[in-house]
DRENDO-1510 file (C-alpha; in Angstrom, 1 decimal, always signed):
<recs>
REC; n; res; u; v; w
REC; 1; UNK; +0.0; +0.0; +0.0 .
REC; 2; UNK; +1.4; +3.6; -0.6 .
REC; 3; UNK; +2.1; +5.7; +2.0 .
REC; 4; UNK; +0.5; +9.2; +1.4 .
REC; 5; UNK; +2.2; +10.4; +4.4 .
REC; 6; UNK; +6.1; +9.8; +2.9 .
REC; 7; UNK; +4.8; +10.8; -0.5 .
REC; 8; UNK; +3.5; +14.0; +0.9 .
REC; 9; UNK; +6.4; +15.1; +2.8 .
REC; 10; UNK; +8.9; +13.8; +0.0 .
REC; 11; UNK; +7.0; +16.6; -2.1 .
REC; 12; UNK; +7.5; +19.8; +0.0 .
REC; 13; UNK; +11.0; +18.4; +2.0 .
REC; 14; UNK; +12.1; +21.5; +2.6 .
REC; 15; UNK; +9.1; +23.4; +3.8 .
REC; 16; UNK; +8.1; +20.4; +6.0 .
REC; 17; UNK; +11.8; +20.5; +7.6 .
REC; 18; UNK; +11.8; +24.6; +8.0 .
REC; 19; UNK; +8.5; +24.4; +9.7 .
REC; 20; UNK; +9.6; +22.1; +12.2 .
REC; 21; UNK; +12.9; +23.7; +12.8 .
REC; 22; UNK; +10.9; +26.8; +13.8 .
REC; 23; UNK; +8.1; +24.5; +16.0 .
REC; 24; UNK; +11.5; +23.5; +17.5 .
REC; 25; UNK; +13.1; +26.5; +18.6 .
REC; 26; UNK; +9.8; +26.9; +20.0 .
REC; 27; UNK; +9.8; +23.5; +22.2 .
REC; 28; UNK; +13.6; +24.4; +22.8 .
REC; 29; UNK; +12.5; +27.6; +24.9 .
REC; 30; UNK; +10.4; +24.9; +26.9 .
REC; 31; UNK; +13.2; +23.1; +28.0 .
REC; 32; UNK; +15.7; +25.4; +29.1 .
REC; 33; UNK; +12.7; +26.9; +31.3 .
REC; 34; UNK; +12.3; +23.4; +32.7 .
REC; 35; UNK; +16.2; +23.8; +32.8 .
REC; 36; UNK; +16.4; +27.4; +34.7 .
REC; 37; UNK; +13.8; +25.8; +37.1 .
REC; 38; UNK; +16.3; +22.9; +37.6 .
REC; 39; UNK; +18.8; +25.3; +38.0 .
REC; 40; UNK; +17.4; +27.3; +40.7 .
REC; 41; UNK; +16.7; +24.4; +42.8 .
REC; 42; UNK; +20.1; +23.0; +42.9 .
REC; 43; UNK; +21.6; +26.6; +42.9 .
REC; 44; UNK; +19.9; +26.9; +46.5 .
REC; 45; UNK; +21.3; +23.7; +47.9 .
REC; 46; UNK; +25.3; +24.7; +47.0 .
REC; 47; UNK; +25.2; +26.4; +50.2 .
REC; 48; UNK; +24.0; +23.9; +52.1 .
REC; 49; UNK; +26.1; +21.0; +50.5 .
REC; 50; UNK; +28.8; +23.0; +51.0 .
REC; 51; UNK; +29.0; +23.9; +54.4 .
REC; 52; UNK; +27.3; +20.3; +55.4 .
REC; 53; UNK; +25.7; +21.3; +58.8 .
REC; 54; UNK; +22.7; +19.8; +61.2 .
REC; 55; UNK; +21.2; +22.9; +62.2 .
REC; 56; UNK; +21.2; +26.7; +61.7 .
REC; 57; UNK; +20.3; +28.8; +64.3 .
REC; 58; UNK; +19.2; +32.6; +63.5 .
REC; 59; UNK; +17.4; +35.3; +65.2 .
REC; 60; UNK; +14.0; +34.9; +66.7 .
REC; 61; UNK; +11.2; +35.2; +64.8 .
REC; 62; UNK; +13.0; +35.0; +61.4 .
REC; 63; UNK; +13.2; +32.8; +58.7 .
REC; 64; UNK; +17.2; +33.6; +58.2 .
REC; 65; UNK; +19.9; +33.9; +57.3 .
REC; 66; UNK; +18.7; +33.7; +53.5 .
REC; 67; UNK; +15.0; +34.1; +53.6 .
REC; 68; UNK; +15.2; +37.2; +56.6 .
REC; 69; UNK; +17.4; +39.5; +58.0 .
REC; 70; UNK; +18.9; +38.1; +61.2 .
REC; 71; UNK; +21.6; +39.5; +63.5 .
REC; 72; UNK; +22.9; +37.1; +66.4 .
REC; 73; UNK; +25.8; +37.7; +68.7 .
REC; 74; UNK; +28.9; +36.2; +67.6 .
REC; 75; UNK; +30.0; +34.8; +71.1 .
REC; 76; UNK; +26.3; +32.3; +70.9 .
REC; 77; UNK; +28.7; +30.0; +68.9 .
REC; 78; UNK; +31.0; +29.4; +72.7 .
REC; 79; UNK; +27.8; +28.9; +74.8 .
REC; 80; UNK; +26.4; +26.2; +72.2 .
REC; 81; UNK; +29.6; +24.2; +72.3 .
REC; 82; UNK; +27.9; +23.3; +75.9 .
REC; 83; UNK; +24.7; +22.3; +74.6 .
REC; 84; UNK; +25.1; +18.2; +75.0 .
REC; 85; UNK; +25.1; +16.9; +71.2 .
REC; 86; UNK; +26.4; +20.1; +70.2 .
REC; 87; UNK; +29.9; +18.9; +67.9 .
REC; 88; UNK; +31.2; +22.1; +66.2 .
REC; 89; UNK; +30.1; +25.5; +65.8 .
REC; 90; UNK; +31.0; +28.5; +63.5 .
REC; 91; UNK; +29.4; +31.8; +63.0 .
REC; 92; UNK; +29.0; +33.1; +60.0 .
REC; 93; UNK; +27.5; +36.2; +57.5 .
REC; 94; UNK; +26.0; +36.5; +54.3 .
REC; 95; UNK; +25.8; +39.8; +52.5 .
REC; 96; UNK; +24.9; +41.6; +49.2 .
REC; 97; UNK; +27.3; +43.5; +48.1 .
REC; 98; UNK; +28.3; +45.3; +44.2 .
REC; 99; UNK; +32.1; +44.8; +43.3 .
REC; 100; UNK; +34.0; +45.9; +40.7 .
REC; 101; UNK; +35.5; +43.5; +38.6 .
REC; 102; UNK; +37.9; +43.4; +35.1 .
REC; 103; UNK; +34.5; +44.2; +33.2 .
REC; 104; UNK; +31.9; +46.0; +34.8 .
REC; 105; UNK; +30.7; +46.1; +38.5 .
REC; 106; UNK; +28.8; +42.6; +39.7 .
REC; 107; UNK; +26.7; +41.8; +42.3 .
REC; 108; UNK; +27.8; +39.2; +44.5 .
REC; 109; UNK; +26.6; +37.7; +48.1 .
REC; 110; UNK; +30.0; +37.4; +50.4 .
REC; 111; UNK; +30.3; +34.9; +52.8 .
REC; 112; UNK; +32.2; +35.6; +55.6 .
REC; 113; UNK; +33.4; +33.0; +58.3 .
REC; 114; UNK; +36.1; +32.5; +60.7 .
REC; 115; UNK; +39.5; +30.9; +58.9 .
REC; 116; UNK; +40.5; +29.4; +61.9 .
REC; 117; UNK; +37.4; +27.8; +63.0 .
REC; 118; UNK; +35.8; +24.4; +63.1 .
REC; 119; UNK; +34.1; +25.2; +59.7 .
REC; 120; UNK; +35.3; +26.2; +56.5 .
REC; 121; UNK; +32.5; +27.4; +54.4 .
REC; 122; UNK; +34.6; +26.7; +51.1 .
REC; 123; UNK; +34.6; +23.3; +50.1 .
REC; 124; UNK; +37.7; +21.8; +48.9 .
REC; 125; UNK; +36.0; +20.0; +45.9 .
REC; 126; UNK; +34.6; +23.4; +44.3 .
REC; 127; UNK; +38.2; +25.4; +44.5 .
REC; 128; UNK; +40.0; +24.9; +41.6 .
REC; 129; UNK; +42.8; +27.3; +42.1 .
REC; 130; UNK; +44.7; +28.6; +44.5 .
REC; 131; UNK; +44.0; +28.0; +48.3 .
REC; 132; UNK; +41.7; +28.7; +50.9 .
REC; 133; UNK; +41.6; +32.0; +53.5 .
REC; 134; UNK; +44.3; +31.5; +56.1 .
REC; 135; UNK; +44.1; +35.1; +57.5 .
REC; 136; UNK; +42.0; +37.3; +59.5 .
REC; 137; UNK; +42.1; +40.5; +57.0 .
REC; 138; UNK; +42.2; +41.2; +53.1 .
REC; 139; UNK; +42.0; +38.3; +51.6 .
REC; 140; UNK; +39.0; +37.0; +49.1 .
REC; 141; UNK; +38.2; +33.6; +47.8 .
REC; 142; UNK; +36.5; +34.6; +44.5 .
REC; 143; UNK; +34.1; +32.6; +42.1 .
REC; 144; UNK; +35.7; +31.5; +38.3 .
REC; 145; UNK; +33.1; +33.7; +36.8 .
REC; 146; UNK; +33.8; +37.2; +38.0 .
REC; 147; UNK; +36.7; +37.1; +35.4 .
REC; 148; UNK; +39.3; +37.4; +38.6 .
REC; 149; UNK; +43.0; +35.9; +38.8 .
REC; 150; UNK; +45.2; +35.0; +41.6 .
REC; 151; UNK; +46.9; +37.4; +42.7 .
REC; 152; UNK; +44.3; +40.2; +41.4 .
REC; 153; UNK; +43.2; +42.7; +44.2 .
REC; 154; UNK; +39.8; +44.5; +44.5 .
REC; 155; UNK; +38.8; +47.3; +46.6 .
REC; 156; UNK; +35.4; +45.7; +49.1 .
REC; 157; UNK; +34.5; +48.8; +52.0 .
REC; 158; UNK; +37.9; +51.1; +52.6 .
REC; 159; UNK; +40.2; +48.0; +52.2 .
REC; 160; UNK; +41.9; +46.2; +49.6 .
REC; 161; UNK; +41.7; +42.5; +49.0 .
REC; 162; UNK; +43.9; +40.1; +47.3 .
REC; 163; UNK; +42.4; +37.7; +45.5 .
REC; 164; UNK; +44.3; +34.0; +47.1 .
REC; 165; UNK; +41.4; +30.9; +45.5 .
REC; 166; UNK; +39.2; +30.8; +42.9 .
REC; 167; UNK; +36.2; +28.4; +43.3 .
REC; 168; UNK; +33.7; +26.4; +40.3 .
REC; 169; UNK; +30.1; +26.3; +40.7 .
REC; 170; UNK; +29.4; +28.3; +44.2 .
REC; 171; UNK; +26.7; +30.6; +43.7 .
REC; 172; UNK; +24.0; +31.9; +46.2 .
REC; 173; UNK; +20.1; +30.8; +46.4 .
REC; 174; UNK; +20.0; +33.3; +44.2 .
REC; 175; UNK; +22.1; +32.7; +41.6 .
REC; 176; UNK; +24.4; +35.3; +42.5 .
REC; 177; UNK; +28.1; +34.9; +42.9 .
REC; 178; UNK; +29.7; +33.9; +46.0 .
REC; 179; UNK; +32.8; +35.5; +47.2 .
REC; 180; UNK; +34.2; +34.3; +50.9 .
REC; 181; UNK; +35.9; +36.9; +52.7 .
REC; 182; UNK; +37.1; +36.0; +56.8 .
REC; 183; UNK; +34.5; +37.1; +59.3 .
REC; 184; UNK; +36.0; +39.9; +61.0 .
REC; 185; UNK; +36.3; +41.9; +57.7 .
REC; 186; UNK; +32.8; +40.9; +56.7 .
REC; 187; UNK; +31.7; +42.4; +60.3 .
REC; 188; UNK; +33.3; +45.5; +59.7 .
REC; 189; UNK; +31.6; +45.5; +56.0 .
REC; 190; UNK; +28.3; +44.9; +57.3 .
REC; 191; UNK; +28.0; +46.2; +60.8 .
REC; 192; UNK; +30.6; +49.1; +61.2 .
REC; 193; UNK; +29.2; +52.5; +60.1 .
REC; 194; UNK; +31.6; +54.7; +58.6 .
REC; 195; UNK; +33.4; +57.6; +60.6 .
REC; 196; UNK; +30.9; +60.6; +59.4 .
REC; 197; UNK; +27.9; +58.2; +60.3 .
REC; 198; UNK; +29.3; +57.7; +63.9 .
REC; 199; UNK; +30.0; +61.5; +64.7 .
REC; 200; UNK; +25.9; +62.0; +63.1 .
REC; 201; UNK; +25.7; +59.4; +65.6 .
REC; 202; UNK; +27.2; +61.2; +69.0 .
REC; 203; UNK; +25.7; +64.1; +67.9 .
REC; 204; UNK; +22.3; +62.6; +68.1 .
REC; 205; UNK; +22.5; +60.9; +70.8 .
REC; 206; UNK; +23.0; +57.5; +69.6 .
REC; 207; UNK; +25.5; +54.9; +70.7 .
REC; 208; UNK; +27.5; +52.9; +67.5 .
REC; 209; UNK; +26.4; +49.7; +66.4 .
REC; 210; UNK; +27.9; +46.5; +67.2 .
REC; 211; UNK; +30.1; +44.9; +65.1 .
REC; 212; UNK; +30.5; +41.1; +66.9 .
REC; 213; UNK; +27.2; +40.2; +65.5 .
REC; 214; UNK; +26.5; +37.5; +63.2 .
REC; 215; UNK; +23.6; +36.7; +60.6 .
REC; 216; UNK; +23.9; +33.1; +61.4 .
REC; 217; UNK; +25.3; +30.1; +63.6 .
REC; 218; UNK; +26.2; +26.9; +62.1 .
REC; 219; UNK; +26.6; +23.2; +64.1 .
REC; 220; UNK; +26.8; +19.9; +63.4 .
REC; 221; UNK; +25.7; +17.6; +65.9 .
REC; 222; UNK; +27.7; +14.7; +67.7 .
REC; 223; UNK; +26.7; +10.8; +66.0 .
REC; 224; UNK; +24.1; +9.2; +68.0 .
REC; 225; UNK; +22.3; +12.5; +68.7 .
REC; 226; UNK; +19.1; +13.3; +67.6 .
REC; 227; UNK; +19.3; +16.5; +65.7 .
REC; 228; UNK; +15.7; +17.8; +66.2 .
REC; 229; UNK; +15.9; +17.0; +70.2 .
REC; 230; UNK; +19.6; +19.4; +70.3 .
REC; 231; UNK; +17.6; +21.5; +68.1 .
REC; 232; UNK; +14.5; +21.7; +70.5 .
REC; 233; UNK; +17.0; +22.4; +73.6 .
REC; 234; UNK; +18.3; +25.5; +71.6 .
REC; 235; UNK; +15.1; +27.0; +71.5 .
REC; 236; UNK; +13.4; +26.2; +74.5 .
REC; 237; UNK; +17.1; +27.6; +76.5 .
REC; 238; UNK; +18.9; +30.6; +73.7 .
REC; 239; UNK; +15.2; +31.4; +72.5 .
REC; 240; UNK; +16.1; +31.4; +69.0 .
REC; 241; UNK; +14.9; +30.1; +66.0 .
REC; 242; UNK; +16.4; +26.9; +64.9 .
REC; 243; UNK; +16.5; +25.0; +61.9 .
REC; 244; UNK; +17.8; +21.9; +60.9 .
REC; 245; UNK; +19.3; +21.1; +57.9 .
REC; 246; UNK; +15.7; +19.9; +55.9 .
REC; 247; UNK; +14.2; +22.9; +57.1 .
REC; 248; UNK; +16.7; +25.4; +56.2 .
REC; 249; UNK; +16.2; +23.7; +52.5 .
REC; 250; UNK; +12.6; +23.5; +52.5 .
REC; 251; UNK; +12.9; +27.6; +53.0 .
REC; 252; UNK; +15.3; +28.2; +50.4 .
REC; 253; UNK; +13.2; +25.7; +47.8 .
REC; 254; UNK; +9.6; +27.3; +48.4 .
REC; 255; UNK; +9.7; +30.1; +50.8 .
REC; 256; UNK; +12.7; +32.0; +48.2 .
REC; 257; UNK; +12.1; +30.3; +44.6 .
REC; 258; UNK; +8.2; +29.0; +44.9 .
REC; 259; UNK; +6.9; +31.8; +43.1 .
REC; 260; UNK; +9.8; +32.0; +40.6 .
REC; 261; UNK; +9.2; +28.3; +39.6 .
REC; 262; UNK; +5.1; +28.8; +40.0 .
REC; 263; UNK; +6.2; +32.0; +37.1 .
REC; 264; UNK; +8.5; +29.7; +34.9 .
REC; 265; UNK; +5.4; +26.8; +35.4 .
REC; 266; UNK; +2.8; +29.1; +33.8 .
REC; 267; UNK; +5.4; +30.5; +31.3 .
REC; 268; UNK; +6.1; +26.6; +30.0 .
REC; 269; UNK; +2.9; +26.0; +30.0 .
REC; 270; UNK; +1.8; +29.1; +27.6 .
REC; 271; UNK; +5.0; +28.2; +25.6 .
REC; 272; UNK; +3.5; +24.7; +25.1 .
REC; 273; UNK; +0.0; +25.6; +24.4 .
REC; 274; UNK; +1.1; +27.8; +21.9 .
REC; 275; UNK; +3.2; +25.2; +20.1 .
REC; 276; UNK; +0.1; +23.0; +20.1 .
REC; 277; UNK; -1.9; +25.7; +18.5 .
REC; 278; UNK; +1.2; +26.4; +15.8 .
REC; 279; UNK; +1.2; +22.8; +14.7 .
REC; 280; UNK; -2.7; +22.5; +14.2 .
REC; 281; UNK; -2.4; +25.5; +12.2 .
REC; 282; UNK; +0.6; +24.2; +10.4 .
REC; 283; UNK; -1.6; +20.7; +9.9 .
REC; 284; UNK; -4.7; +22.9; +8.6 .
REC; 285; UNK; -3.2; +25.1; +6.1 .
REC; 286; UNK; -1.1; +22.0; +4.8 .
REC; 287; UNK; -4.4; +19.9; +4.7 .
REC; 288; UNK; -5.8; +23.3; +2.6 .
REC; 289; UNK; -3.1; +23.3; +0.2 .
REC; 290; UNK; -3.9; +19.5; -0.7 .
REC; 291; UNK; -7.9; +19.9; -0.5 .
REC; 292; UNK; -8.1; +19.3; -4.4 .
REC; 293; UNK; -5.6; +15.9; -4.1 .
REC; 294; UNK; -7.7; +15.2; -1.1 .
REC; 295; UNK; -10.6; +15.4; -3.2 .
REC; 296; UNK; -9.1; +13.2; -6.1 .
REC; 297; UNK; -8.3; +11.0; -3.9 .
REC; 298; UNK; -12.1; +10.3; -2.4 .
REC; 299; UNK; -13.3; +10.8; -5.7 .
REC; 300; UNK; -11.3; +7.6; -6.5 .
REC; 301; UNK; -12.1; +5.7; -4.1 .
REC; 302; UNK; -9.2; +5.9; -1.0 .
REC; 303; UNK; -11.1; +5.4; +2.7 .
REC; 304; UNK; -11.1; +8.4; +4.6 .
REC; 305; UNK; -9.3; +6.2; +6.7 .
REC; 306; UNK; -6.1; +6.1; +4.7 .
REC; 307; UNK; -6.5; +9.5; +4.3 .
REC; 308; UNK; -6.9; +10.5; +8.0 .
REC; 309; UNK; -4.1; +8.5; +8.8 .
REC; 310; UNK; -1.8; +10.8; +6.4 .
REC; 311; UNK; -2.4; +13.2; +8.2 .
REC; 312; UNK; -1.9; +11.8; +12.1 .
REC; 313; UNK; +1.6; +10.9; +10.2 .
REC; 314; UNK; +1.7; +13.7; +9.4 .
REC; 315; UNK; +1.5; +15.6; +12.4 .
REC; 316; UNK; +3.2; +12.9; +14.7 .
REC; 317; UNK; +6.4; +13.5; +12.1 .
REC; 318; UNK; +5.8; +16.9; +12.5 .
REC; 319; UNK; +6.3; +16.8; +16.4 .
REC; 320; UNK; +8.4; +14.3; +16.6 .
REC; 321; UNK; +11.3; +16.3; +14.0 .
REC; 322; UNK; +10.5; +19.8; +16.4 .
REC; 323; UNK; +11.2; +17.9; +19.7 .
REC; 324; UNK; +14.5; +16.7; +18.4 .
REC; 325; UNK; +15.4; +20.1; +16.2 .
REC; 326; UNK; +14.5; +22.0; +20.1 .
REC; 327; UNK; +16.3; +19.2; +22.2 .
REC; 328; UNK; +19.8; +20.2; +20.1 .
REC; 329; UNK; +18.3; +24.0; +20.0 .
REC; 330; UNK; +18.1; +23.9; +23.9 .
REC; 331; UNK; +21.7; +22.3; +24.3 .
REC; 332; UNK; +23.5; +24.5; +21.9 .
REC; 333; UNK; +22.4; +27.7; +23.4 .
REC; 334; UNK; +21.7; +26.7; +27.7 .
REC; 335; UNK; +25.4; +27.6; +28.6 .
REC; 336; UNK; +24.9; +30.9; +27.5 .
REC; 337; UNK; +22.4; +31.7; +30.0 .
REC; 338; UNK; +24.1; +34.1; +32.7 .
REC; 339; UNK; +22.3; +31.6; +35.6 .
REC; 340; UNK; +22.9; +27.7; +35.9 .
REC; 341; UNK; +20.5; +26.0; +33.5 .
REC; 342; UNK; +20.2; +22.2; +34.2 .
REC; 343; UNK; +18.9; +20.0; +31.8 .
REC; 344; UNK; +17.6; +16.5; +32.8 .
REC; 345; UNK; +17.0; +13.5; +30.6 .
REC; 346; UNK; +12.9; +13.3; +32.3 .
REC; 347; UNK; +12.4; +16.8; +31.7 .
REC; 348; UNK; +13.4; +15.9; +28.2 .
REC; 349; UNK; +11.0; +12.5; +28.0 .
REC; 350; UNK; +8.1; +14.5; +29.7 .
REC; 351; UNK; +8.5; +16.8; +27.0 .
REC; 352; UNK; +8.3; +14.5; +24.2 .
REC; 353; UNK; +4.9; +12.9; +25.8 .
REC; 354; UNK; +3.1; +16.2; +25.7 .
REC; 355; UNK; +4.4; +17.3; +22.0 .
REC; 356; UNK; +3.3; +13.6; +20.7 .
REC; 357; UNK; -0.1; +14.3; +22.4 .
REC; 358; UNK; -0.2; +17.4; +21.4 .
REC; 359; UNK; +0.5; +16.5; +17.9 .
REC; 360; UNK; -2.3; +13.9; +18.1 .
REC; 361; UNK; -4.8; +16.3; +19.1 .
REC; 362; UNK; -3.3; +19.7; +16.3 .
REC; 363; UNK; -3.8; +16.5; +13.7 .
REC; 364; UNK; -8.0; +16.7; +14.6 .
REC; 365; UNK; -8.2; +19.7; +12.6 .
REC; 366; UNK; -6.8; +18.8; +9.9 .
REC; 367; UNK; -8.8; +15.4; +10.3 .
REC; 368; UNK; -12.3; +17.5; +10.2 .
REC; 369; UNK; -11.4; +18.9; +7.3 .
REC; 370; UNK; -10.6; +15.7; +5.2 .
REC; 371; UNK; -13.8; +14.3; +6.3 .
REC; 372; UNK; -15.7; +17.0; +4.8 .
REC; 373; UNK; -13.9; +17.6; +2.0 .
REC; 374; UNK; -16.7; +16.8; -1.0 .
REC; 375; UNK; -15.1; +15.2; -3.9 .
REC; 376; UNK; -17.5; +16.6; -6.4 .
REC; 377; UNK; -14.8; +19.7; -6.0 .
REC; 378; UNK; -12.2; +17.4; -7.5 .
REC; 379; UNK; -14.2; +18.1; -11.0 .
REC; 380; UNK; -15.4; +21.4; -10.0 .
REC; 381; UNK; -11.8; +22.6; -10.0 .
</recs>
C-alpha cells in the first residue's frame, strides 16, 4: 500500500523541515525553562552541600539567614559548644554587596566566616585554584566567573583584597556569585558605620552599632544525637529560631524560589499551548493546500481512513522532527544563560509525551477537514 504520508512530505522536504525547525526553537525555549527551574533548585542547595551542617540557628522570629534579616551575637557560637550533642560550631554572614570587577561592577553575596574555626564554608571539591583564606584581613576567595585571577586585588569597603582561590560552581540561592571573605572583615563590612555616620551618631545621641554580630550560627551535631531534640533544647534555653538542615532547605526551595518556579510553570505551559496551537495550524493550512488531491483521492475511491491516517503521520512527524530540532536548539544555546540552566534527561522524556499528544490532538483539525472535503470539488476545479 502507498504511504501518502512519505509521498506527501517527499514533495515539499524542505518546507516540512523549515517548519519544524521553527516549531522546535519553539519547544527548545520549553526546556531550558524546565532547565532554569532545575537550576534554581540546585543553585539553592550549594550552600547547604557546602557547608554540610545539622542545624542553623538565626534570630527569633525570622526565617534567616537567607530568607530574613537576622543579626545574632557572635560569642552564641561558645555557649552552644555546651549544649550536649552540640559537635562544632562556626558563625557566619551573608551579604549583598556590588564589586567591581575586570568588566563592569557585579553583584555578589560574600560569605564571611572565621578561617581558623571548626568550619570552613569553602569546600575543597569546588576550588579549583589557589587556596583557601588562612588570614584574618584582606583576603578574598572569588568565584571563576567574575573574570578574577590569583593574585588580582579589589577594593570591598575602605580595604583592599587580594584575591588567594578561585572556586567552580558556588553561587548563592539566588544565583548570584559567591565571594568568601574572613568574618572579622565581613563584620566591619556589614556592621561598622563609617566615621561621618558615627560623629551624626554622638551628635544625636545615639550609641554605635555592634560589630560582633553574626547573621547566622552553624553546628553539626555529635553521631548518636538526635538532631531535632539538640535542636529543640536551643530553643526552648537561647530562645532562638532553629533550623535543621531539611528545614533550612525547604525555606530556600519554596519560601525564596516557589513563586519563581510557579512563574516559569505558567510561562512553560503558555509556551507549550502555543506550540500546540502552531502545529494544528501548520496541519490545517497544509491539509488546505492539498484539498483538491484530497478530493481526487475520495473521488477515487481511497477510505477516509487512509487519508486520516496521512495526516496523524503527518502531524506525529511533524512533532516528533520539532522535539529533536528543540532538544539540540536547547543544548547549543543553555550555557549561555548568565544563571545555571540544568537539563535533565525526564524533563526531556516529559517533553516529548506532551508534544506527541499534542500533535495527536493539532492533527484533529486537519482530520475535520478531510472528512468533509466533498469530492465533487475534484471536478469542479
Amino acid at each position: 500500500m502507498i504511504n501518502l504520508a512519505k509521498k506527501d512530505i517527499a514533495h515539499t522536504l524542505g518546507k516540512f523541515i523549515v517548519t519544524a525547525m521553527g516549531v522546535g526553537m519553539l519547544l527548545g525555549i520549553v526546556l531550558i525553562m524546565m532547565g532554569v527551574y532545575r537550576g534554581m533548585l540546585v543553585d539553592a542547595e550549594v550552600l547547604l552541600k557546602d557547608l554540610s551542617v545539622d542545624i542553623w540557628v538565626v534570630q527569633e522570629d525570622t526565617l534567616g539567614p537567607f530568607a530574613d534579616a537576622s543579626r545574632i551575637h557572635e560569642d552564641l557560637k561558645n555557649t552552644l559548644r555546651a549544649i550536649d550533642g552540640i559537635d562544632k560550631t562556626a558563625a557566619l554572614t551573608f551579604q549583598n554587596i556590588q564589586i567591581p570587577s575586570p568588566t563592569k561592577p557585579i553583584r555578589v553575596v560574600a560569605v564571611g566566616f572565621d578561617p581558623y574555626g571548626d568550619v570552613d564554608a569553602i569546600s575543597k571539591d569546588r576550588l579549583v585554584e589557589g587556596r583557601t583564606i588562612t588570614r584574618s584581613h584582606y583576603e578574598v576567595v572569588v568565584s571563576d566567573n567574575l573574570g578574577f585571577e590569583l593574585g588580582d586585588t579589589m577594593n570591598l569597603g575602605r580595604n583592599i583584597y587580594k584575591v588567594v582561590g578561585i572556586t567552580h560552581g558556588t553561587v548563592s540561592s539566588g544565583g548570584d556569585p559567591l565571594i568568601y571573605i574572613s568574618l572579622k572583615d565581613a563584620q566591619e563590612l556589614q556592621f561598622l558605620y563609617s566615621n561621618a555616620r558615627i560623629r551624626n551618631d554622638r551628635e544625636r545621641g545615639l550609641k554605635g552599632g555592634d560589630s560582633h554580630m553574626v547573621n547566622t550560627i552553624v553546628a553539626t551535631i555529635k553521631p548518636g544525637y538526635s538532631v531535632d531534640s539538640v535542636a529543640q533544647s536551643i530553643r526552648r534555653w537561647k530562645h532562638k529560631n532553629v533550623y535543621t538542615g531539611a528545614e533550612q532547605k525547604d525555606i530556600l526551595t519554596k519560601n525564596l524560589i516557589e513563586r519563581a518556579s510557579k512563574q516559569i510553570g505558567l510561562f512553560t505551559a503558555i509556551l507549550v499551548i502555543v506550540s500546540t496551537i502552531i502545529i494544528a495550524l501548520i496541519i490545517y493550512t497544509m491539509t488546505l493546500e492539498k484539498m483538491k488531491e484530497i478530493s481526487i483521492m475520495k473521488l477515487i475511491g481511497i477510505p477516509n481512513s487512509l487519508i486520516i491516517k496521512m495526516i496523524v503521520q503527518e502531524t506525529l512527524l511533524l512533532g516528533f522532527l520539532a522535539f529533536i530540532f528543540g532538544n539540540a536548539f536547547s543544548h547549543l544555546i543553555y550555557s549561555k544563560f548568565p544563571k545555571r540552566v540544568v537539563l535533565e534527561v525526564p524533563d526531556a522524556w516529559m517533553l516529548f509525551i506532551v508534544v506527541i499528544i499534542a500533535s495527536i490532538f493539532s492533527s484533529f483539525v486537519g482530520v475535520k477537514k478531510v472528512i468533509s472535503a466533498d469530492p465533487a470539488a475534484a471536478i469542479g476545479g
